[in-house]
C-alpha positions as CSV (number, residue, x, y, z in Angstrom):
1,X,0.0,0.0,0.0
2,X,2.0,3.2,-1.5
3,X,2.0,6.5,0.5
4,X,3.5,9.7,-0.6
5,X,6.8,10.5,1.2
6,X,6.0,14.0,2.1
7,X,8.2,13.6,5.2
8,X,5.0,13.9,7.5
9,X,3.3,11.5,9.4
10,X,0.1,10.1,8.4
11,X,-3.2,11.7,9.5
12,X,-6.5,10.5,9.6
13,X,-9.3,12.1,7.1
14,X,-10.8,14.5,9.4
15,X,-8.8,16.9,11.2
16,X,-9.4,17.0,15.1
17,X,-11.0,20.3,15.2
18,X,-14.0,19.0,13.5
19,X,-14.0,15.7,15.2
20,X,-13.7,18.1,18.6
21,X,-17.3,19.5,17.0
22,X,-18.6,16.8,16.1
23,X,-18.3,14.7,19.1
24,X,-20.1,17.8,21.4
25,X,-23.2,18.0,18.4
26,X,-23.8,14.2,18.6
27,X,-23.1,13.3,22.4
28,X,-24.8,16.0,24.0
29,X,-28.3,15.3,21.5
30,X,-28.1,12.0,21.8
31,X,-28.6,10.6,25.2
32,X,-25.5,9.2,25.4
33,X,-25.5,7.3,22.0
34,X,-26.7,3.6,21.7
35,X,-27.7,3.3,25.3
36,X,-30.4,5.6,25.8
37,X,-31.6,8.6,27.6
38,X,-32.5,5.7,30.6
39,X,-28.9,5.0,30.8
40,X,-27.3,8.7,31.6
41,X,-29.5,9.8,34.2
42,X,-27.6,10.1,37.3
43,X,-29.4,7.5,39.5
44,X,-26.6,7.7,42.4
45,X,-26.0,11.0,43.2
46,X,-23.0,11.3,41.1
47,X,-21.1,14.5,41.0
48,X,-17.9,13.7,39.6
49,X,-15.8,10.8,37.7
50,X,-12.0,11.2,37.8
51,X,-10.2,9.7,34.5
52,X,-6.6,9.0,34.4
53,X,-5.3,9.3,30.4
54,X,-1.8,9.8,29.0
55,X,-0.9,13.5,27.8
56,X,-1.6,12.9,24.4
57,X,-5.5,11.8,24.9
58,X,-6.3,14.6,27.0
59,X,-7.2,16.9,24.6
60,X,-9.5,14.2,22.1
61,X,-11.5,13.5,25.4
62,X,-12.0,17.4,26.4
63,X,-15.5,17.5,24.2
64,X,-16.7,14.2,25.5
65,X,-16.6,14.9,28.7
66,X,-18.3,18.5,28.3
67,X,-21.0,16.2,26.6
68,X,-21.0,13.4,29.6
69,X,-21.4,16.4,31.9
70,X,-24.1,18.5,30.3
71,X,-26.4,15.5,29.5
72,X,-25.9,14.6,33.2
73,X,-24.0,17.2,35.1
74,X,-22.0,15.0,35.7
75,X,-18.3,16.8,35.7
76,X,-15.4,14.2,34.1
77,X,-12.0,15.5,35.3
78,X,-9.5,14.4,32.9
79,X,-6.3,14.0,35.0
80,X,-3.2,13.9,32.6
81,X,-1.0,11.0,33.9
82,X,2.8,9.2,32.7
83,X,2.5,6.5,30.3
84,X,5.3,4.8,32.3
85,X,3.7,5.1,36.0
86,X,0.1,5.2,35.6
87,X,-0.4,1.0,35.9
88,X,1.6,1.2,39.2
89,X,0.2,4.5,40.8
90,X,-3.1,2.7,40.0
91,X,-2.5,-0.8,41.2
92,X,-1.0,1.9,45.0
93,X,-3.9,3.9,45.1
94,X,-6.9,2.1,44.2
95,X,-6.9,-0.4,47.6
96,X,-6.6,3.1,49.4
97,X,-9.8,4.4,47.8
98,X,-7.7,7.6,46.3
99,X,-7.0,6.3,43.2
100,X,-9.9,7.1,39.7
101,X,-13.0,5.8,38.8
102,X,-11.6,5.3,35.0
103,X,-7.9,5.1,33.8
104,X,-6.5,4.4,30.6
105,X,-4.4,1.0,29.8
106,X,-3.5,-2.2,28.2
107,X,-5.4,-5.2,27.9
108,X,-2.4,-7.2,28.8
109,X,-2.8,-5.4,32.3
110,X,-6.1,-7.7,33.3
111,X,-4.1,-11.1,34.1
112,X,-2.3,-9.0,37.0
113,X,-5.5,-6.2,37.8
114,X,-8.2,-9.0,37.8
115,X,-6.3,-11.1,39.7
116,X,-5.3,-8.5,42.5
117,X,-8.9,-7.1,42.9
118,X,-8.5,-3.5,41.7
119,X,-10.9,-3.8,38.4
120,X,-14.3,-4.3,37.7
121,X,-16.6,-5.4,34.9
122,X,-18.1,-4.0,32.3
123,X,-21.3,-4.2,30.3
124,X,-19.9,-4.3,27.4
125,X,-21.4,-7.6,25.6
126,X,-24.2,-5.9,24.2
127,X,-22.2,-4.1,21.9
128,X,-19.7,-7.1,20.5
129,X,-20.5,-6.9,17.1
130,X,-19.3,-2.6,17.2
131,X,-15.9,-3.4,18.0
132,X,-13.0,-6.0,16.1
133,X,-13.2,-9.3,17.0
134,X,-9.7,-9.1,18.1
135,X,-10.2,-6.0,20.5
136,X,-13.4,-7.4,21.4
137,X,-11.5,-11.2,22.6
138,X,-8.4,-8.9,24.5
139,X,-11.0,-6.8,26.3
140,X,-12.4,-10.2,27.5
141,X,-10.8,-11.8,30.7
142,X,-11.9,-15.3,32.2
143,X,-15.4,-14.7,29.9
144,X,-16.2,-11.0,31.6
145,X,-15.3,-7.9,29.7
146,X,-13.0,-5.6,31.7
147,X,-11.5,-3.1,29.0
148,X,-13.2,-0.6,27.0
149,X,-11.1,-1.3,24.1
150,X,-9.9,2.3,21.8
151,X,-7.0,1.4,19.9
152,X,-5.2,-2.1,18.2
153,X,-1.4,-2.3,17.7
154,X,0.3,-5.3,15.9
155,X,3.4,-5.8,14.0
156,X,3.5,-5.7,10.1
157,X,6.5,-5.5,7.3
158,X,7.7,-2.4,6.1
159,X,8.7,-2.7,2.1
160,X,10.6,0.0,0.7
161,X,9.0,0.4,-2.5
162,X,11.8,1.6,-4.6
163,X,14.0,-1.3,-3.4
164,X,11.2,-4.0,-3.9
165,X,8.1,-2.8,-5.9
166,X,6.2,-6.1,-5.2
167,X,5.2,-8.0,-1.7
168,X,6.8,-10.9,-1.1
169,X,4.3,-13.9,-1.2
170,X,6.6,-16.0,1.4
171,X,9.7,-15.6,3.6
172,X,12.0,-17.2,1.4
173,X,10.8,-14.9,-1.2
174,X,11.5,-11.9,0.8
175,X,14.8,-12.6,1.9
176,X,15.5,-13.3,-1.7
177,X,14.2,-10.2,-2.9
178,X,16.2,-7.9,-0.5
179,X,17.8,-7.4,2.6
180,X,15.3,-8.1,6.1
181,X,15.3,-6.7,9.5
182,X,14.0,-7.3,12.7
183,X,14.9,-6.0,16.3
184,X,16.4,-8.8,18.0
185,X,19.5,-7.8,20.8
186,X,21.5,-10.1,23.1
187,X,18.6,-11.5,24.7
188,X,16.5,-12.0,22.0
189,X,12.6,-10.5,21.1
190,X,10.2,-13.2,21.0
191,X,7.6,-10.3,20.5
192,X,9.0,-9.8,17.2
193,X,9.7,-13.5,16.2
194,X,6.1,-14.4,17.6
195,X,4.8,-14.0,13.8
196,X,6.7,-16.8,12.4
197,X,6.8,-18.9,15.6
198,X,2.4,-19.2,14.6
199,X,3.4,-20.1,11.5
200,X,4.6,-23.0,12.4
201,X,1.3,-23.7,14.6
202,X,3.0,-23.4,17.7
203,X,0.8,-20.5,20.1
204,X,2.2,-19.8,23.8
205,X,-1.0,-21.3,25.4
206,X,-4.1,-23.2,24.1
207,X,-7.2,-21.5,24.2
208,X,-11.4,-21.9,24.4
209,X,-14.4,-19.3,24.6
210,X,-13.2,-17.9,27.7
211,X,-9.5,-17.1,26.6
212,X,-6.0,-18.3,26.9
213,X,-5.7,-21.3,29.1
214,X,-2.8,-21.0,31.2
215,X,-2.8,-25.0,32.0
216,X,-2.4,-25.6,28.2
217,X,0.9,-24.8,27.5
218,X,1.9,-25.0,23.6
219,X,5.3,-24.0,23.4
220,X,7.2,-27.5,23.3
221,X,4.4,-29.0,20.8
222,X,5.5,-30.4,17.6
223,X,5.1,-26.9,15.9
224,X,7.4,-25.4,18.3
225,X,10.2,-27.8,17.8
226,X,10.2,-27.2,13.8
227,X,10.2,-23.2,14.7
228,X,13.4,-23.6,16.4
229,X,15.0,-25.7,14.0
230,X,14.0,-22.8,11.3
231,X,15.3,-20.2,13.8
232,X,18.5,-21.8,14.3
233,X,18.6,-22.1,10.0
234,X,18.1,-18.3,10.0
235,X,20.8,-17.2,12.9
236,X,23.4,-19.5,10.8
237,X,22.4,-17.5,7.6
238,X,22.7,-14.5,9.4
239,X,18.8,-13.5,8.0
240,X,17.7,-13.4,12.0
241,X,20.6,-11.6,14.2
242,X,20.9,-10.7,17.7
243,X,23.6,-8.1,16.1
244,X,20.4,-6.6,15.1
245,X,19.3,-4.0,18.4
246,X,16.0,-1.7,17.5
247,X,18.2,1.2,16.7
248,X,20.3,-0.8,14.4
249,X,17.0,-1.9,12.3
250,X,15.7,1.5,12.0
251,X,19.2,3.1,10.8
252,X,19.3,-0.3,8.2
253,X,15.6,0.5,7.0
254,X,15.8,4.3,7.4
255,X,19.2,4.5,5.4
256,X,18.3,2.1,2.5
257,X,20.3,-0.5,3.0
258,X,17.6,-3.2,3.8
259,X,14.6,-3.1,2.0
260,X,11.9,-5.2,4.9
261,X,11.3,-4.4,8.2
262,X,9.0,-6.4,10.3
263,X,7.9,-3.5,13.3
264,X,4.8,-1.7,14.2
265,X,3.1,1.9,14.0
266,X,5.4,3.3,15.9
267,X,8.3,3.5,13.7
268,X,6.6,4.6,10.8
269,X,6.7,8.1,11.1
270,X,10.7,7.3,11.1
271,X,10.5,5.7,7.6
272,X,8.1,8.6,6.0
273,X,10.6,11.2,7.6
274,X,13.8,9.4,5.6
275,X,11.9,9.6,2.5
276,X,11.4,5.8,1.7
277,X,8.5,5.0,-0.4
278,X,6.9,3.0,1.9
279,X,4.4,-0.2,1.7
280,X,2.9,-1.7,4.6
281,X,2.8,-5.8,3.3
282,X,1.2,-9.0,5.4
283,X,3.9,-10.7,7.1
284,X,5.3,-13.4,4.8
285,X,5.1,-16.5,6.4
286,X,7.8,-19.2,6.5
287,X,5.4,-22.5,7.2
288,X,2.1,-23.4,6.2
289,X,-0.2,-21.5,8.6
290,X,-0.3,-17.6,8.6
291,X,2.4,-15.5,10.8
292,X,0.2,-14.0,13.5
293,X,1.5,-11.5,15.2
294,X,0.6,-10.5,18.4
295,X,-2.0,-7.6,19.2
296,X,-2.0,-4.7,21.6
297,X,-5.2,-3.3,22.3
298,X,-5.2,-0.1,24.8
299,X,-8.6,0.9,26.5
300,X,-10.0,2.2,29.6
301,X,-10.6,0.4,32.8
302,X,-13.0,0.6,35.6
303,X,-11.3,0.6,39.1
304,X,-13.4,-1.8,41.6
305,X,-13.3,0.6,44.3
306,X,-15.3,3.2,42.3
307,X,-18.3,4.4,44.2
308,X,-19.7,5.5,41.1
309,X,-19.7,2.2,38.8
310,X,-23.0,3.1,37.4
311,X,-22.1,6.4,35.7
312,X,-18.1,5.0,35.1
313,X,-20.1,2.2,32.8
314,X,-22.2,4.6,31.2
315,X,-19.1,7.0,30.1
316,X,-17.4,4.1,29.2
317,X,-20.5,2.2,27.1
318,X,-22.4,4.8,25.9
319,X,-19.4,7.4,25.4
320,X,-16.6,6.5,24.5
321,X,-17.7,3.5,22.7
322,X,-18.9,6.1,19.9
323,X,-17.3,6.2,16.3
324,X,-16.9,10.4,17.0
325,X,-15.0,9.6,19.9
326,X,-12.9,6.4,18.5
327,X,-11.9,8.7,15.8
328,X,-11.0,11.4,18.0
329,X,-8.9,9.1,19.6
330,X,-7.0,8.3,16.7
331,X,-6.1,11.5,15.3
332,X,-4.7,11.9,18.6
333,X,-2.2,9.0,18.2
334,X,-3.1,7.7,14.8
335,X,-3.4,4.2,16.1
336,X,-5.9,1.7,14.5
337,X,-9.1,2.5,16.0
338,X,-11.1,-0.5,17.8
339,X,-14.4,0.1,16.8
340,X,-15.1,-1.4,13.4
341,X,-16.6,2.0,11.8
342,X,-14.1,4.2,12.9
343,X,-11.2,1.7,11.7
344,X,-13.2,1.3,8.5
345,X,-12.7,5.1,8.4
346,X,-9.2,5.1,9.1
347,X,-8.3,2.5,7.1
348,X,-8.9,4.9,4.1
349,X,-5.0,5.7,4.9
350,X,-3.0,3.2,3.7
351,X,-0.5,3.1,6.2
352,X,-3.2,2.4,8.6
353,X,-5.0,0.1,6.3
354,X,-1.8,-2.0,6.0
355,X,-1.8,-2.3,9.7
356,X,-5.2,-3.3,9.2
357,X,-5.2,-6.5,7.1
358,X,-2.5,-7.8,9.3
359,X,-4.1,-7.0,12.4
360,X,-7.0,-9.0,10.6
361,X,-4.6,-12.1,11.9
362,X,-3.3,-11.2,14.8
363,X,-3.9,-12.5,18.2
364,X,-4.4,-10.7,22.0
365,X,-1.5,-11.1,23.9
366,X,-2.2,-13.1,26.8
367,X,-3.1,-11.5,29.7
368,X,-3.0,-14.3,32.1
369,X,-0.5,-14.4,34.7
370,X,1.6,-17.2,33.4
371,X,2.9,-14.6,30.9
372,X,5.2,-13.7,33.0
373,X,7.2,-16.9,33.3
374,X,6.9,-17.1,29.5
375,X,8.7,-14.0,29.3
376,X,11.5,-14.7,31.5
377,X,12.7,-18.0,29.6
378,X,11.6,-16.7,26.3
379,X,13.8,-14.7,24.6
380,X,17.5,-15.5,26.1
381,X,16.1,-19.1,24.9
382,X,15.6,-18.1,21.3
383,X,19.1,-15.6,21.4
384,X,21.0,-19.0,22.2
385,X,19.2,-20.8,19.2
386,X,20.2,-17.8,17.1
387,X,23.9,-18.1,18.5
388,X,24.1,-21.9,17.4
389,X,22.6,-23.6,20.6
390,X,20.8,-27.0,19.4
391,X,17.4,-25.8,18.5
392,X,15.2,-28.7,19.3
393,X,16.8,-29.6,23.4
394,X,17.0,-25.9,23.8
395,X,12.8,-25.3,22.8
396,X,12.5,-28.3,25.0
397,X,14.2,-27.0,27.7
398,X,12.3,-23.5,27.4
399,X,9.0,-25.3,27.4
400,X,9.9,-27.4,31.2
401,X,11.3,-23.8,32.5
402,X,8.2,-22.3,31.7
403,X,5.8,-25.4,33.0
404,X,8.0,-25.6,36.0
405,X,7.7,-21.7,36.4
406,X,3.8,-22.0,36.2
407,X,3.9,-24.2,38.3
């Protein structure tokens, strides 16, 4: 998907300013969108919700909450709040009773919130079939929806046009066509590897209608073993590096000198600003099943010490689930929206689009728990295969240090 290399970053096609109008216009005259005029009234004496939201959000929420509070004078105080702090100061404050009623976060957040008691339900199923499936499934935690989901982030492969004018249909294809990069580093990024690693059929955890099953451990299947044998074929070709650090990719990609990149949204605006004529491709995949990569969807939570649950759900339902307010959202960070019509909208850019049909395949990153003890054996296990460790004992051995770690 070609985009013009202006040297600016992508925007969305409306500009926030009349987003900012439209939002106020439809909000405020419509009861609270899809939920009804029954659904805002303040039934609990409500006088204030306090939201926490990262710097760049504050602004693309202003007009809701003017709408949230004159439909129910309700006043929504948006308190700005580090990206980098705001999951611990909420996980400190909430058991005191000082922290929100609402803050902004990650789906992969629930395993630890849900289990430690500081988040609360939604009543979000009625409105399933407004959101992606795959924002839909992360907002979803042990069969109960906890995240209002706003935004999807997943991997997909750069193609500098000039270099390559055609996608490559497989992996071999690609690394034939042109030079490939992918953030690796001394101890290795499963993250970024976790596309070809489903190729191979070979997920972290099992799964059913509730989710990930934590008791259901994949990695050592049969699938896993042939992943590590290919891993260990690219590290001897030198295709798949742990030479290769983040920074190293992006100066590779940025420069010219490799024509692929697999990386997400976030380093885009890197590649426009060097001038490559950039596509945004599916991820080739090196086995017979498709490379899913793994999906980040960001959302708001409700804290379960809230004394105002009723009229946190209803901002969070009726409010910010709208398409105004979805799109708001992503001119403010021009991040795949989650709700179907307002990524439909977005998608009209074909950067995001590109993003879009690979996010199509992608998967929630488990949220459960167990995550952690697949991330501590993960990567330094898949850096040694690189490096010329024997691929199948050394899978083998990652899979009983992560059942052993679960437990």
């Amino acid at each position: 998907m070609k985009v013009k290399t202006t040297g600016l970053r992508p925007r969305g096609i409306l500009t926030a300013g009349a987003l900012a109008t439209t939002a106020v216009l439809a909000l405020a005259g419509c009861a609270g969108g899809a939920g009804g005029a029954g659904e805002t009234e303040n039934t609990e004496g409500t006088t204030e919700l306090t939201v926490w939201v990262d710097a760049e959000r504050v602004d693309a929420l202003k007009d809701v909450a003017a709408a949230y509070e004159e439909k129910t004078g309700i006043t929504v105080d948006l308190v700005s709040k580090d990206n980098a702090k705001i999951k611990d100061d909420f996980i400190q404050q909430v058991p005191t009773g000082k922290g929100p009623d609402i803050t902004m976060g990650a789906h992969d957040w629930l395993g630890e919130l849900v289990t430690n008691g500081t988040v609360a339900p939604i009543e979000l199923s009625e409105k399933k079939g407004d959101f992606l499936e795959v924002a839909y499934n992360a907002a979803t935690y042990d069969g109960q929806q906890y995240l209002l989901p706003y935004a999807v982030e997943n991997l997909a492969l750069l193609r500098n046009a000039d270099l390559v004018p055609d996608a490559p249909a497989t992996f071999d294809d690609m690394v034939a066509a042109g030079t490939f990069v992918v953030e690796q580093g001394a101890d290795g990024n499963p993250y970024h590897l976790y596309p070809f690693q489903t190729s191979f059929g070979a997920p972290v955890f099992g799964s059913d209608e509730n989710g990930y099953d934590a008791s259901d451990l994949q990695l050592g299947n049969a699938g896993g073993e042939e992943f590590a044998a290919w891993l260990a074929a690219q590290g001897s070709a030198g295709t798949i590096s742990t030479e290769i650090t983040g920074d190293i990719a992006k100066e590779k990609f940025t420069s010219g000198e490799a024509a692929f990149w697999l990386t997400g949204p976030w380093n885009v605006g890197a590649a426009l600003d060097a001038g490559i004529n950039l596509e945004v491709d599916v991820i080739p995949a090196p086995s017979t099943e498709a490379a899913q990569p793994f999906a980040g969807v960001k959302g708001f939570l409700l804290s379960a010490q809230s004394e105002n649950k009723v009229a946190a759900n209803d901002f969070l339902v009726n409010y910010l689930a709208t398409e105004d307010v979805q799109t708001a959202l992503y001119e403010s960070g021009n991040i795949l929206p989650a709700l179907t019509a307002s990524a439909e909208a977005a998608s009209s850019d074909p950067i995001v689009g590109g993003f879009a049909a690979v996010g199509a395949e992608a998967v929630p990153m488990p949220a459960v728990p167990a995550m952690g003890s697949v991330w501590q054996f993960w990567g330094i296990s898949e850096a040694a295969i690189l490096n010329g460790a024997e691929p199948v004992a050394t899978w083998q051995k990652l899979a009983a240090d992560v059942q052993g770690a679960i437990g």
